[in-house]
MARBALUM-373842 format. One record per residue (C-alpha): residue in one letter; x, y, z. Coordinates in pm, whole numbers, padded with zeros to 5 digits, always signed. Each point is the difference from the previous one (the first is absolute). Last residue first. Layout:
N
aXYZ
...
# end
This chain:
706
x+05890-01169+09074
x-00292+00152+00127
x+00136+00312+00013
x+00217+00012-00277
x-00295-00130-00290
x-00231+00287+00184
x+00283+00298-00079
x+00040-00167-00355
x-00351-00001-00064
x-00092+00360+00134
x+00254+00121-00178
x-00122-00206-00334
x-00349+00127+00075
x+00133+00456+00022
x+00270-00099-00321
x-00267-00160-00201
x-00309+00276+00090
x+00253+00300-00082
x+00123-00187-00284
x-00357-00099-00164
x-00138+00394+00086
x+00289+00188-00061
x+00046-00211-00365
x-00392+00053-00076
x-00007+00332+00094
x+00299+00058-00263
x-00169-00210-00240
x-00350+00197+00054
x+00230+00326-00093
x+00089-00164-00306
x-00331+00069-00163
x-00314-00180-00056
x-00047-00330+00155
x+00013-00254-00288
x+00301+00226-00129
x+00195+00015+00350
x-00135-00395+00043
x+00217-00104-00323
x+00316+00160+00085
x-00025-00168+00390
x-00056-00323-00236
x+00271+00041-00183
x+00229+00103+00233
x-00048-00256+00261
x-00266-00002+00271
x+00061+00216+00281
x+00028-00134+00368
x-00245-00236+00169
x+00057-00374-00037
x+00431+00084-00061
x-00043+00244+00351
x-00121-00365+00176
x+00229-00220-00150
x+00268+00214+00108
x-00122+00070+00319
x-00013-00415+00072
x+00399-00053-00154
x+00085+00303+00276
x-00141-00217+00246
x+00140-00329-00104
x+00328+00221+00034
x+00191-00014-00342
x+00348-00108-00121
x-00074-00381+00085
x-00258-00102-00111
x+00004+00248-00338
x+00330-00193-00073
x-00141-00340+00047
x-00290+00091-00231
x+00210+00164-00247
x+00230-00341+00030
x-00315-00201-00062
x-00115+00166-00288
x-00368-00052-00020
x-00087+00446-00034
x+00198+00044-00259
x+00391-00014-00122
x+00233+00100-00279
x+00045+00320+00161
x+00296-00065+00145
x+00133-00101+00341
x+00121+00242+00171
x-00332+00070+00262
x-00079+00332-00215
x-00012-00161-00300
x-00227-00250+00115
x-00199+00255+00156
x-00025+00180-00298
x-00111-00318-00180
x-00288-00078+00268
x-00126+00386-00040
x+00042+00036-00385
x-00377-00194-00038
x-00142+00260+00206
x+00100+00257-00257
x+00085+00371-00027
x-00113+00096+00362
x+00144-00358+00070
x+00362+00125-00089
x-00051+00238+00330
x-00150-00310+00219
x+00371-00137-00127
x+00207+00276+00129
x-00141+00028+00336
x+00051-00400+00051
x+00330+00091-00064
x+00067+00337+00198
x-00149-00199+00300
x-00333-00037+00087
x-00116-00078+00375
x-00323+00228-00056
x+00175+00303+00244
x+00284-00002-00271
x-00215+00024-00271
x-00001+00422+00019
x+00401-00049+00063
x+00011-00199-00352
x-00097+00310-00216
x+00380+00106-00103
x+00128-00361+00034
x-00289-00122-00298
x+00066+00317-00211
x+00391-00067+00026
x-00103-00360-00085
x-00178+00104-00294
x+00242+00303-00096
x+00277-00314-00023
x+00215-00072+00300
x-00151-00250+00107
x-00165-00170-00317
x+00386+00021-00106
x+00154-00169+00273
x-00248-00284+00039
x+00022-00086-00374
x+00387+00000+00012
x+00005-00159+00348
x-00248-00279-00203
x+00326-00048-00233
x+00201-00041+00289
x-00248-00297+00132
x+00017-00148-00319
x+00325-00068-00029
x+00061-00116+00298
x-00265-00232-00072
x+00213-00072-00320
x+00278-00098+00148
x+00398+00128+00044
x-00074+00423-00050
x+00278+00170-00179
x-00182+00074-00291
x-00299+00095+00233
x+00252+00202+00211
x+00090+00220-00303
x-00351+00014-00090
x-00079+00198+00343
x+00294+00249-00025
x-00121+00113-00399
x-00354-00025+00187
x+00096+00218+00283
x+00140+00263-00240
x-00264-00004-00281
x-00291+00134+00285
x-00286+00054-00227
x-00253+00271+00081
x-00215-00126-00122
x-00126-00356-00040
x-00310-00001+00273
x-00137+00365-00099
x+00024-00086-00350
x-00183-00332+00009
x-00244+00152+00247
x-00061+00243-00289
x-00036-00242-00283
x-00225-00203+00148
x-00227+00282+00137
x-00006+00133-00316
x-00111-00324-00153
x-00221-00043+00265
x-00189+00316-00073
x-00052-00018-00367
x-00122-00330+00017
x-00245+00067+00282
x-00167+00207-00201
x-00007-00063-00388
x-00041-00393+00062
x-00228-00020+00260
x-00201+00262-00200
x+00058-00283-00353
x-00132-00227+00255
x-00321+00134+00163
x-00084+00106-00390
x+00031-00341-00089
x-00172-00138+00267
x-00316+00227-00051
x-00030-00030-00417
x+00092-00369+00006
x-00297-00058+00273
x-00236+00242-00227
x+00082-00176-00302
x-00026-00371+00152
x-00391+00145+00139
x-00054-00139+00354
x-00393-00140+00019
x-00179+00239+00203
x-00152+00005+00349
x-00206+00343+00038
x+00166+00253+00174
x-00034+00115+00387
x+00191+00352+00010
x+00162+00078+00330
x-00187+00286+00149
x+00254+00256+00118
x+00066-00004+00393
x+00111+00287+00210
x+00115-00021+00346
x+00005+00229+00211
x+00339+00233-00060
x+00368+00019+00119
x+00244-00137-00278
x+00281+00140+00219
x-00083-00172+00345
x-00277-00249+00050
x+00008-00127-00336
x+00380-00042-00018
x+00004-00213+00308
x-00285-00214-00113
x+00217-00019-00266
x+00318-00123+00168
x-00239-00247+00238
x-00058-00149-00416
x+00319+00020-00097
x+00149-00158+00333
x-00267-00300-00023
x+00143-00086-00335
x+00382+00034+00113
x-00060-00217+00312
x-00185-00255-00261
x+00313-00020-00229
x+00247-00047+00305
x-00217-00249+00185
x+00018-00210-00330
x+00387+00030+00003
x-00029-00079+00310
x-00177-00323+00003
x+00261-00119-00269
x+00264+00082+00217
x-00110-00169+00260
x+00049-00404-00108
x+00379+00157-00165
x+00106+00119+00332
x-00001+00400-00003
x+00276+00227-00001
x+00168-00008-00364
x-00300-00184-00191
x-00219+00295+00145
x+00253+00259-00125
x+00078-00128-00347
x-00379-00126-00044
x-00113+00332+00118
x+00268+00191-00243
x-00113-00241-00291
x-00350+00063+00040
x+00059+00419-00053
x-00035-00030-00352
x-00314-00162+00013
x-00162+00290+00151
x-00098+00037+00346
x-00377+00151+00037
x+00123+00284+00229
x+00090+00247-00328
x-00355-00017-00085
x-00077+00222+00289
x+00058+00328-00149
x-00163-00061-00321
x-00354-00144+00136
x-00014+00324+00194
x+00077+00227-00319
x-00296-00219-00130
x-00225+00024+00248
x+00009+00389+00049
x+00021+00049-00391
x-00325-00175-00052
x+00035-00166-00342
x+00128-00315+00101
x+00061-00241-00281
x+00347+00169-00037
x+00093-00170+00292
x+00123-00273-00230
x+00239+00198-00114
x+00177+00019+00337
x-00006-00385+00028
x+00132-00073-00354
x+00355+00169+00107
x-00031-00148+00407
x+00112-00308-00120
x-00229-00344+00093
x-00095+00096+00335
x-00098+00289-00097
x-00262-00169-00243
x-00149-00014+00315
x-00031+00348+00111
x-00102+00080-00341
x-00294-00231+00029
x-00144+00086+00299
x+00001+00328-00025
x-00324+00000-00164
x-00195-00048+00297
x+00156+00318+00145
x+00192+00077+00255
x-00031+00199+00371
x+00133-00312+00197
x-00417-00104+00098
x-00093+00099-00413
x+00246-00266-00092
x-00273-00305+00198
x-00292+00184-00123
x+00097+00027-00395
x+00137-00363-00012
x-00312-00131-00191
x-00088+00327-00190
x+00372+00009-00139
x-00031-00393-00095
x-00298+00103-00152
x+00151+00257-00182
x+00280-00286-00100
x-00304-00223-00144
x-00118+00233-00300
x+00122-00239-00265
x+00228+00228-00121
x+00225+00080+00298
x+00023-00390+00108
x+00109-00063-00365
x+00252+00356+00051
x+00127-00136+00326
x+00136-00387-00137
x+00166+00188-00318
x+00143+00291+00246
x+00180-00252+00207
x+00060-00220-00261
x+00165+00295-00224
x+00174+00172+00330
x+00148-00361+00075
x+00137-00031-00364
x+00131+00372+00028
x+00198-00073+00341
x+00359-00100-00185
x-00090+00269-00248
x+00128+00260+00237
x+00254-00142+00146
x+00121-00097-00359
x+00022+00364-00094
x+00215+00067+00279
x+00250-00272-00029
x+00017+00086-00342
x+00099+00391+00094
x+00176-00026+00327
x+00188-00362+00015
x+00085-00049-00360
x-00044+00349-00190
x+00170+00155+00294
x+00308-00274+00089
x+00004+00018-00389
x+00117+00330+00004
x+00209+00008+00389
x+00254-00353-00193
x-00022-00347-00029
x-00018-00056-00353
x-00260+00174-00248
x-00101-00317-00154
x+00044-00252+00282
x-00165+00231+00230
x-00285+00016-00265
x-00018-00316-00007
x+00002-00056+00382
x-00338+00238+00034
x-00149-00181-00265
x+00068-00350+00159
x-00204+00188+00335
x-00228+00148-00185
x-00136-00337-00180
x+00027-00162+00321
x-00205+00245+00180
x-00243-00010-00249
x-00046-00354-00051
x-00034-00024+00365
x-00273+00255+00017
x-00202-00174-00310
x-00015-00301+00248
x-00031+00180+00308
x-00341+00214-00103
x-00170-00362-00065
x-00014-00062+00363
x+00031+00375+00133
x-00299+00066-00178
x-00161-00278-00040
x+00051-00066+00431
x-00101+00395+00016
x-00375-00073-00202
x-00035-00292+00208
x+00033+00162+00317
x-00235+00267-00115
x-00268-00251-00145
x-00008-00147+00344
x-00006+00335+00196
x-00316+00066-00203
x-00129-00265+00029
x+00048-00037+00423
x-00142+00365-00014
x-00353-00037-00142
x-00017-00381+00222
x-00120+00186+00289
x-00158+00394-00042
x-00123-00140-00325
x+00154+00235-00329
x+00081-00258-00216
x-00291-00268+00066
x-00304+00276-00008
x+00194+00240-00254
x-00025-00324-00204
x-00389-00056+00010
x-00054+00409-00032
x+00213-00006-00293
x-00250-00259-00158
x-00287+00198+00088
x-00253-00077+00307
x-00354-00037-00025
x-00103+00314+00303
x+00135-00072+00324
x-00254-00045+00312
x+00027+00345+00169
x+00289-00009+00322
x+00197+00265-00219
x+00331+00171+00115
x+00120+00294-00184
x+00302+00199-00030
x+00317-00149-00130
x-00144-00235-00206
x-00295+00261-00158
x+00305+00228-00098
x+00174-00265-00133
x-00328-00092-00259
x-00047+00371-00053
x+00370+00053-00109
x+00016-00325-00174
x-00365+00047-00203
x+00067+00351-00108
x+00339-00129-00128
x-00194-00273-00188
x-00221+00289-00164
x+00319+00190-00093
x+00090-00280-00216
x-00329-00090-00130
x-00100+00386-00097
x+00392-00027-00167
x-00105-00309-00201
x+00387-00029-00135
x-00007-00370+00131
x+00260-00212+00206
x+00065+00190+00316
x+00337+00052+00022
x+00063+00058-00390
x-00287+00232-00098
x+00171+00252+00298
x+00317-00002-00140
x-00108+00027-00347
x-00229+00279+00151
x+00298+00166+00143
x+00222+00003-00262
x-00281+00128-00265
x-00043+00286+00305
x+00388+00091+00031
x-00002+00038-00402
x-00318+00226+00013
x+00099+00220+00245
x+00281+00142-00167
x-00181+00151-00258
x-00273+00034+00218
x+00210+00276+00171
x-00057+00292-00259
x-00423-00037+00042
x-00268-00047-00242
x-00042-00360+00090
x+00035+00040+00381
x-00341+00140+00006
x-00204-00264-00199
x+00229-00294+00215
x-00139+00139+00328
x-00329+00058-00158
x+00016-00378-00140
x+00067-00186+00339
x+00272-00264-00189
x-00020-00151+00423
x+00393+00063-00049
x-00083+00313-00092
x-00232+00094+00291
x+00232-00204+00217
x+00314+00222-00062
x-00236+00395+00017
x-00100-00162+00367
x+00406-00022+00102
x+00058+00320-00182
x-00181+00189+00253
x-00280+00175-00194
x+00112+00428-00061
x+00189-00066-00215
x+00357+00148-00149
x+00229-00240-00128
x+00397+00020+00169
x+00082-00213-00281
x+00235-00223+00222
x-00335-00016+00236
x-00203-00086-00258
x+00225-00270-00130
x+00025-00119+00353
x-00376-00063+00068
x-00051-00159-00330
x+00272-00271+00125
x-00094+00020+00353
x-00393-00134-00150
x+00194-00310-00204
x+00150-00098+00335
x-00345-00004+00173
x-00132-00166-00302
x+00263-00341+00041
x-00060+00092+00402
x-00350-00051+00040
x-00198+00280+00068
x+00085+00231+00341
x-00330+00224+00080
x+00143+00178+00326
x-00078+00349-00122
x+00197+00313+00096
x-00087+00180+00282
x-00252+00309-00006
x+00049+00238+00282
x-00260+00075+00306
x-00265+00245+00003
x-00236-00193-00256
x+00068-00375+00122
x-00093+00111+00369
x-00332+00179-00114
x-00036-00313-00224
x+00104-00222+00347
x-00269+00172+00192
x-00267-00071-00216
x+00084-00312-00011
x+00005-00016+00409
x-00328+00197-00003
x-00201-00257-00275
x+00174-00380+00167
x-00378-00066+00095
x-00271+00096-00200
x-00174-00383+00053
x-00087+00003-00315
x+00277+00212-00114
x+00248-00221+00172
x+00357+00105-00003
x+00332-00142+00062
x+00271+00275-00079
x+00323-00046-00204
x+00281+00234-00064
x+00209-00017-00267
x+00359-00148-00033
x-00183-00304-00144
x+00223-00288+00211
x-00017+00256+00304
x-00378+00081-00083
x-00090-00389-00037
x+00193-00050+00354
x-00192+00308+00168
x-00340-00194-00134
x+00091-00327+00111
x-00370-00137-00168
x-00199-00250+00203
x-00255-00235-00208
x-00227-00221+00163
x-00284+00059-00231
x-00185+00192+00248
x+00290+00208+00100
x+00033+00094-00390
x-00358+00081-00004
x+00095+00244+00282
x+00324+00182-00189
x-00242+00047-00273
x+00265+00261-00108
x+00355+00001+00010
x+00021+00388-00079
x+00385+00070-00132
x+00157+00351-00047
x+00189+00149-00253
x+00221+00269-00065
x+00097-00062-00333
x+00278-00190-00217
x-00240-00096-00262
x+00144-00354-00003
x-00159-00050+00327
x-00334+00041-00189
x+00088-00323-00212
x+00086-00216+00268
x-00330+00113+00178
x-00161-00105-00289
x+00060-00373+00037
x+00006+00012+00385
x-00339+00006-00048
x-00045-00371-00131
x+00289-00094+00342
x-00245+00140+00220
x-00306-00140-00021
x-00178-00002+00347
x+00134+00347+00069
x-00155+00142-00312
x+00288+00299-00060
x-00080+00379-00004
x+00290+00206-00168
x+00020+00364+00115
x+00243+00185-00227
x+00134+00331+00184
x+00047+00366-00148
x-00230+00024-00316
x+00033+00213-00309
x-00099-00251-00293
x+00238-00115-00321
x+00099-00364+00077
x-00243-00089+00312
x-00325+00187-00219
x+00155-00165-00324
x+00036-00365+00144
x-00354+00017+00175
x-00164+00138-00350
x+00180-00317-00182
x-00127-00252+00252
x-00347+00143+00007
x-00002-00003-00395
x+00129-00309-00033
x+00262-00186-00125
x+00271+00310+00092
x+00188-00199+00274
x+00034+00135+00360
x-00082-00324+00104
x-00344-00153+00174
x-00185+00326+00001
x-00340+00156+00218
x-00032+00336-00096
x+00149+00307+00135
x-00122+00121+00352
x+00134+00358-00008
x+00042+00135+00318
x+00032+00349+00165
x+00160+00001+00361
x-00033+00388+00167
x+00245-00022+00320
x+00029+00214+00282
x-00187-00273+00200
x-00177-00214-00261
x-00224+00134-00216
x-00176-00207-00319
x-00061-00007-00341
x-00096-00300-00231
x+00043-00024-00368
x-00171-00290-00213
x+00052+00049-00412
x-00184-00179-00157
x+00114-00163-00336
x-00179+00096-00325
x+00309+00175-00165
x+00211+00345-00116
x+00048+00131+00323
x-00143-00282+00264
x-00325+00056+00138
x-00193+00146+00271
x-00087-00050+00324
x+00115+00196+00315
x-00041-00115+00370
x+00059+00177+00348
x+00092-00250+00256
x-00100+00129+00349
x+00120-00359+00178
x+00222-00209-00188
x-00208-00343-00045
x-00091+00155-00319
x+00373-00054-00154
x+00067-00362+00104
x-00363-00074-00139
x+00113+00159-00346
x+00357-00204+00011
x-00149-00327+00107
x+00218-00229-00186
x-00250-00079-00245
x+00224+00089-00332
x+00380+00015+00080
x+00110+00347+00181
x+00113+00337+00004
x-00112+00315+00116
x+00194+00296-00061
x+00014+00251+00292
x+00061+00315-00026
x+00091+00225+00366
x-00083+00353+00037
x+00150+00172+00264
x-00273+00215+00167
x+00019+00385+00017
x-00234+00000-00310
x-00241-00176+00181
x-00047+00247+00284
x+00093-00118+00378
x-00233-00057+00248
# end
């Protein structure tokens, strides 16, 4: 036998709500040695146990019995000092199996720690009897630590715990999986980053120094105080609590943090427990979370409030659109009136105004969009919603919480990148990101309608435009199964989804979220389609070609009607797009479309589309000779489209437009929501390569059958 002092020794804090069965948990351990005493400095006894195991010496403090690591009394302020300020290597934290969203409470709090730390679910037999099961490996996925059933009555569960702390001990610690809501969540990457631009020196991970201020915990505030960076801290703290006071209505900071106890225990208990005891008097959430989350008529209301939350906003969203686009359009002329028709107000006209007003053409959409998501938001329905579609995502590798990005894509792919910001797990979100892009945007409607009206009888081509929206749906989510299995390799982790209580929507807090969600629309995708306006205005003008066009006006003088007329003046625009460094771009890359059926011209205008979907009907307009005063009802495009390209080319087409890149904005916007350029560049191989691979497959199927 091996001498004690070759023995690794192992401390154990143990943690746990009053009458949890911490001390009986501890006895049942065979050869316990125990030591009592007291507290340093007060009354409080002070239980430690020793005991061998193997080549291991375990020495346990049982602290006392605490709801919170709070400081009302002297048990809970001796427990938060020992866990603070003690020497230990692993937390154990013994749960009462038959109550397990009360103990959840301080189990919150002891993830903030950031320790090793393992969970007992004890009384795992007086659960049984209740008719309560527990998905322990579930609870330790959503907790990120493990989770043992136990019975110290029964001492079953004892080896296989004290397995896992040998387990817990040897291996690494990971970081916590404690996620708040996302208005205190953003406020805790603030703090974060001003430490990290400071380069401040601690020895506590900066993630548990954030909550201990934003909690007002007074040591944390005590030693800050006397320190260079509170200067700076200060201002980014009044910010945050504003913020903070704001979302949830009072400045009661023990009420604040107590609700987000109560959504991460609450969601926790959801996900993980099913209980055949007669319910206790139910609450008034519980009454709603019983009609909004049931298995059957959960998701017909919530699919009903989503269709009428798109009709408003693309409803009301025309009205201020049109107005828009008019007033653009008679500014756009005006200023081609005032400069006269020359290259400078050719770029203030159709690059830089045009731009701008593509960009505030969608912002009464984004506002109703956002408006319509922020009073779901602040109620506390959408994580229900999450919890409701959780299962059904988790089959294609996604998250609950994906719905509603991938739906807003529908909409415009801008918003719909944001709005994975509500997922915090990197895994899920980057996933969410690369299949948004399969939800067709509006912008792309008018190609289908263009293509479909063009090849279809008008009875069909409704039916297929519908098939075309629901092929793209079911192709994002096979695409992320896809992605799952093969680069983001990994089992699946969930992250409890927080279950808040209902609240009435505060007008300050709703003006405060859509705003913001604006004024971002605003700064980024304004930016970027301005550029991109400007530059595919370039590369389609330049070079110029002054000899043909001094040739071409002299027949146009000459010409006897006005259709001939106009067909030499769309030569002109033909000419030029051709032989610009667009169309020399679109003939250079046209032999990799060739196997899809596309010519240089179809080439050409899926190239435009990178800036734009919108530019795709007007390009091919151009392209066809006959202006680009056109979109996607003119009859004479239609004709022209008919009758220039194979149906099965036309089918290949539609298929690479449902798949490929989104436009510039939104490919801008998904590079910052995802975290570096490099994820565009993925992005782009991964969209084209999975385009060009369907649409071959398409066009090749189209012949065959044909």
């Amino acid at each position: 036998m091996r001498n004690l002092k070759d023995k690794k020794l192992i401390k154990i804090a143990l943690v746990g709500q009053p009458n949890v069965g911490k001390s009986m948990l501890v006895n049942s351990i065979s050869n316990s040695k125990l030591k009592v005493g007291n507290f340093s400095g007060v009354t409080v006894e002070k239980t430690q146990i020793e005991f061998e195991y193997k080549d291991y010496l375990f020495k346990i403090t049982d602290l006392p019995g605490s709801y919170a690591l709070n400081e009302y009394t002297i048990e809970e302020k001796v427990t938060k000092n020992y866990l603070e300020e003690a020497n230990y290597d692993i937390i154990l934290n013994v749960i009462d199996s038959t109550n397990l969203e009360r103990n959840l409470y301080l189990t919150s709090e002891l993830l903030v720690l950031d320790k090793k730390m393992v969970i007992a679910l004890n009384m795992t037999d007086e659960a049984k009897k209740e008719g309560i099961e527990i998905d322990a490996k579930q609870l330790s996925k959503i907790i990120g630590k493990p989770c043992v059933k136990t019975s110290a009555k029964e001492k079953s569960g004892i080896s296989e715990l004290i397995e896992t702390l040998v387990n817990k001990y040897e291996s690494q610690k990971f970081n916590t999986k404690l996620i708040f809501s996302d208005v205190i969540e953003e406020e805790i990457e603030n703090i974060i980053k001003l430490f990290v631009d400071k380069r401040y020196l601690s020895d506590v991970h900066y993630r548990e120094i954030a909550i201990k201020l934003l909690k007002e915990d007074k040591k944390t505030f005590l030693k800050f105080h006397d320190e260079p960076i509170w200067i700076e801290l200060q201002p980014t703290l009044t910010e945050a609590f504003e913020h903070i006071y704001l979302h949830f209505g009072t400045k009661n900071l023990d009420d604040i943090f107590e609700d987000e106890k109560f959504a991460f225990a609450k969601g926790a208990v959801t996900e993980t427990v099913k209980s055949k005891k007669l319910p206790e008097e139910k609450s008034i959430t519980d009454k709603i979370d019983n009609i909004l989350i049931n298995k059957f008529v959960g998701l017909p209301i919530f699919l009903f409030l989503m269709w009428g939350l798109f009709q408003l906003t693309f409803e009301l969203g025309n009205i201020p659109m049109d107005l828009i686009d008019a007033f653009f359009a008679s500014l756009i002329d005006k200023t081609k009136e005032v400069f006269g028709n020359n290259e400078l107000s050719s770029l203030i006209g159709d690059g830089v105004i045009a731009g701008v007003g593509a960009v505030i053409l969608f912002l009464p959409n984004i506002v109703i969009l956002f408006l319509g998501i922020a009073l779901l938001e602040t109620t506390g329905y959408m994580s229900r919603v999450a919890f409701l579609l959780d299962g059904f995502f988790h089959k294609f590798g996604l998250h609950g919480k994906s719905f509603i990005p991938l739906v807003t894509g529908f909409g415009c792919s801008v918003p719909a990148y944001m709005a994975a910001r509500t997922l915090k797990n990197d895994r899920d979100r980057l996933l969410t990101l690369f299949i948004i892009g399969f939800m067709s945007c509006g912008a792309r409607l008018p190609i289908y309608v263009l293509f479909t009206g063009a090849f279809f009888a008008g009875d069909n081509a409704g039916n297929i435009l519908f098939l075309i929206y629901i092929a793209g749906a079911l192709l994002g989510l096979i695409a992320a199964k896809v992605l799952k299995i093969t680069v983001f390799k990994s089992e699946d982790e969930p992250f409890v989804m927080e279950m808040p209580k209902y609240r009435r929507p505060s007008s300050k807090l709703i003006w405060h979220t859509v705003s913001n969600q604006a004024l971002m629309y605003l700064k980024k995708a304004g930016t970027y389609i301005l550029a991109a306006s400007v530059l595919i205005w370039f590369a389609s003008n330049y070079p110029k070609h002054l000899e043909y066009e001094e040739l071409m006006n002299v027949k146009i003088e000459k010409a006897s009607s006005e259709e001939q007329r106009y067909e030499l003046k769309s030569q002109i625009v033909l000419y030029n797009l051709e032989n610009s460094y667009l169309g020399k771009i679109g003939k250079f890359s046209q032999p990799l479309f060739e196997p899809l059926g596309f010519d240089w011209k179809m080439t050409v205008a899926l190239e435009t589309g990178l800036a734009a979907k919108e530019i795709v009907v007007s390009t091919l307009g151009i392209l066809y000779g006959l202006g680009d005063e056109l979109d996607e009802s003119s009859e004479s495009l239609i004709e022209k489209i008919r009758n220039n390209i194979p149906f099965a080319s036309a089918m290949a087409f539609i298929v690479f437009v449902m798949i490929y890149l989104p436009c510039l904005a939104a490919s801008m916007v998904f590079a910052r929501e995802a975290g570096g350029w490099k994820y565009l560049a993925y992005l782009f191989i991964f969209t084209t390569t999975t385009a060009w691979v369907l649409s071959f497959i398409t066009y090749n199927a189209v012949v065959f059958l044909v």
